[in-house]
Each structure stands twice: as C-alpha cells, then as structure tokens.
Steps between C-alpha positions, in 0.01 A plus 500: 500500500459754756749798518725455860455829687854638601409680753284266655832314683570857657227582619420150613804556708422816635162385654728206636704788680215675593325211671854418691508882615158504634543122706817690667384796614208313673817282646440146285763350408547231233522114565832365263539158410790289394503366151252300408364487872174599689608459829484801700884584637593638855538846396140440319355421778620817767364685165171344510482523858529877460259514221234317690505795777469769246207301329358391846474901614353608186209306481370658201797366288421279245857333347561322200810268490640436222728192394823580291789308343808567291477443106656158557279261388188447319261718548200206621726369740606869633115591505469181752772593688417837546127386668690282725708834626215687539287245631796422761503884608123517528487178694830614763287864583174283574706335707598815689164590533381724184182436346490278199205740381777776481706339268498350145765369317601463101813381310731706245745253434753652314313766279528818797869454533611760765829527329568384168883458519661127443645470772503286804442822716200558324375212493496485813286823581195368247467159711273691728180557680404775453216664741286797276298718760105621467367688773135546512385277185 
C-alpha cells in the first residue's frame, strides 16, 4: 500500500492558487457553472468575451482550460463533465475569434478542488473553467 503524502493536498492547493493568481493579473477570469451544468451563464460569457481580447492581443499566449466540478458525484461522471466545461469554454472563444491552435483543454473533475469546504458556497467556486496562461511555449 503506498504511504498518502500529507503534504501533497497543500501544496496541490497552493499551485491551484498560484495558477488563479497568474490568469488574473493577465485579466482572465474564470467561467462558473451551475451544478451539474456545462452551459456557459451570462456573466460567463461578458468574462469570456474579455478573455478572448486579452488572448487575441497576445498572440504568443498559449492557454490551457481546464474543466472543474465540486466533489459531488462520482468521480467518472465528474471527469466527463468537466471536458464538457472546458470543451464549452474552448468552443465559445473560437467563436469570438481566438485560434483553436492557442488553446487546449483537459478535465480535473473533482480532484483540484479550489476550496475544499462543504459547503454550497464552495461548491460553487470549483464548478469552473478555469483558463491557465503560457506565454511563449
């Protein structure tokens, strides 16, 4: 049986952070969804919008978007569900105009919870996508 690492979790998170930090000082924004839901909201799509400027004027930007969910749920069907949200975000900033070639996509599920509280808040902040900015790769 292999030992669990205990400060694997923590340090998990922090990269989580770390990632969400970088995305917002280039301006991105995160895509939320409501439970167990891929379409993109309102509010997801003015965010998008504003994400596919910043990615459209740095055309060296190479973006990963990745597909989260809460820890409801097995974690198959929150693997699927996460592709569809990131495959929905990808597939709204083509439609605005950014190059497919720029992006790629890949699904968490539930194992990078942004917040690992059980609550309905929190929840609600890891059904996300979540857009992970590489400039010059």
């Amino acid at each position: 049986m292999a030992k669990s690492d205990p400060g694997a979790a923590a340090r998990q998170l922090a990269e989580i952070r770390s990632e969400q930090l970088a995305s917002a000082a280039a301006g991105l924004r995160d895509v939320f969804f409501a439970y167990d839901s891929f379409s993109i909201t309102e509010e997801g799509r003015h965010a998008l919008s504003n994400n596919a400027e910043w990615i459209k004027s740095n055309p060296n930007s190479q973006l990963k978007i990745e597909g989260h969910c809460d820890e409801r749920g097995t974690s198959a069907y929150n693997l699927v569900l996460g592709e569809k949200r990131a495959k929905a975000v990808r597939n709204y900033l083509v439609e605005l105009g950014v190059a497919p070639n720029h992006l790629s996509v890949v699904s968490y599920g539930k194992e990078r919870p942004f917040c690992t509280e059980h609550t309905e808040a929190c929840y609600s902040q890891n059904r996300r996508g979540h857009l992970v900015v590489r400039i010059g790769e």
